[in-house]
C-alpha positions in Angstrom: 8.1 -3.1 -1.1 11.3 -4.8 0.3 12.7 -3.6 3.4 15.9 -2.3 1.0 13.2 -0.5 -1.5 12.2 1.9 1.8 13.7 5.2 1.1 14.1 8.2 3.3 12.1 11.2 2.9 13.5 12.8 0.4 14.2 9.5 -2.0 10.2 8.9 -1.2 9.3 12.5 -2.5 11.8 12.4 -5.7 10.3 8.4 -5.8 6.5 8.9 -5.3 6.1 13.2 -6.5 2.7 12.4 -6.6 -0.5 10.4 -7.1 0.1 9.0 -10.8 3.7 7.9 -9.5 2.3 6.1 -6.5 -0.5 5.0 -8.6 2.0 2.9 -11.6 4.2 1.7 -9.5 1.1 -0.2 -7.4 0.1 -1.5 -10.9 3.6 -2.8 -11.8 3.6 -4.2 -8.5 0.8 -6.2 -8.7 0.6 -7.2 -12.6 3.9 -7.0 -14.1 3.3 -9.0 -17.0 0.5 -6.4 -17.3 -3.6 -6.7 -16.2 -4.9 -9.7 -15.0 -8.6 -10.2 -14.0 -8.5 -11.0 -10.1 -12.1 -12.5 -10.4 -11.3 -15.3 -13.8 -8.1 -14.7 -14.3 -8.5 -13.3 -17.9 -5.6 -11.1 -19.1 -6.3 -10.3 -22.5 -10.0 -9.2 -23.0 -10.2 -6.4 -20.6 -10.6 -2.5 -21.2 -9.2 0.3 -19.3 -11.9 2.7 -18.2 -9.6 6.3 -17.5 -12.8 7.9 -16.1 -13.5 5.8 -13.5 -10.0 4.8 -12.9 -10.7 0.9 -13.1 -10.2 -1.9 -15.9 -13.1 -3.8 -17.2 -12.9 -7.6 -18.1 -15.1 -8.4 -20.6 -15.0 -12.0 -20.1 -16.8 -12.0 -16.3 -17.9 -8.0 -16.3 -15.8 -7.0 -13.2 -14.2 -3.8 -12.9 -11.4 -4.2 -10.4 -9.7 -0.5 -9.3 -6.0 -0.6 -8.6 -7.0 -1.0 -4.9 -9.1 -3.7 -4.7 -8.4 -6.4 -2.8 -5.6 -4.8 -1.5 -5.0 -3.2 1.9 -6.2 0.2 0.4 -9.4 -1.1 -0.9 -12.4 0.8 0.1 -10.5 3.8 1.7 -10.7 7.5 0.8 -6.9 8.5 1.7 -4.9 9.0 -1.4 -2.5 6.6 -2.4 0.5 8.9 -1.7 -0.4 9.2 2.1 -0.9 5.5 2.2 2.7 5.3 0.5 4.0 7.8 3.0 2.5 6.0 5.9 3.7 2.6 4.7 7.7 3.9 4.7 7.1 5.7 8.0 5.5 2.9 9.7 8.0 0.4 8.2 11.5 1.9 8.5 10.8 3.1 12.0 11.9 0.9 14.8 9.9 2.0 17.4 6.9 2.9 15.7 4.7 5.6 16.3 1.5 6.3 18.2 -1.8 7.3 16.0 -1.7 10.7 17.6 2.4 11.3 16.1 1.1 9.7 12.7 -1.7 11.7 11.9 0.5 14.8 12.6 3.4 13.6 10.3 0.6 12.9 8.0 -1.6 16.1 8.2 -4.7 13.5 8.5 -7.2 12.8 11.8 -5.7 11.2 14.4 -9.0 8.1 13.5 -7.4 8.1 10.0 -4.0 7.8 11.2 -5.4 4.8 13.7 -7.3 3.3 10.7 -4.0 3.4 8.7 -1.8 1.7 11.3 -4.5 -1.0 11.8 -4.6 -1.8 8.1 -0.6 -1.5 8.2 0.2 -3.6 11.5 -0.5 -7.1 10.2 1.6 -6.8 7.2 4.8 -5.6 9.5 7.7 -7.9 9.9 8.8 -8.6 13.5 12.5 -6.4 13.7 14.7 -9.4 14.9 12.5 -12.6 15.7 15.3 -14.8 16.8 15.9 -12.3 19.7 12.0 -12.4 20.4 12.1 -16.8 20.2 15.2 -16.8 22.5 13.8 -15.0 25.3 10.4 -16.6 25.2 12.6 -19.8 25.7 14.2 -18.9 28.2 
């Protein structure tokens, strides 16, 4: 998501209503021109298996989920709490602690640590000119 593409709370609720929402547009996000095998690269002999929530490529046998390799890989939180946590974290300028995170997302205040740890690396520095000029100084 663009900086421009982070909506408010309300735009983020009639944007993202719910898990399927949050759960297409991560797809479209990462294969536009539709599935493509992260593991060989194949894009047309592939299966998807509704049960378990993953595709299956025929060609190597892997079964990526829409979360693999990804930030969200391996974690239990739904995608719409990751999405939630994501705009918060992003669109605020001064951030918040794990403690004010975990209550704005009804999750432990761990989880809320876990999410901002997985989140942090990917955040853009607000105005990094400011930050280079005064380190030159």
């Amino acid at each position: 998501m663009s900086d421009e593409d982070l909506p408010g709370i309300l735009s983020f609720l009639e944007r993202f209503p719910d898990e399927d929402s949050c759960w297409e547009h991560l797809r479209d996000a990462r294969w536009p021109d539709g599935f493509t095998c992260p593991m060989c690269g194949e894009d047309e002999d592939w299966i998807f298996l509704d049960e378990r929530q993953r595709w299956h490529c025929y060609a190597c046998g892997h079964q990526p989920s829409i979360t693999s390799q990804t930030i969200l890989e391996n974690t239990n939180l739904d995608l719409q709490t990751w999405f939630l946590a994501a705009s918060l974290v992003f669109t605020t300028k001064q951030g918040f602690s794990s403690h004010e995170l975990a209550r704005k997302l009804e999750v432990h205040q761990e989880t809320a640590w876990y999410v901002q740890q997985r989140l942090g690396p990917h955040r853009r520095p607000l105005r990094p000119a400011l930050v280079r000029a005064r380190r030159t100084r």
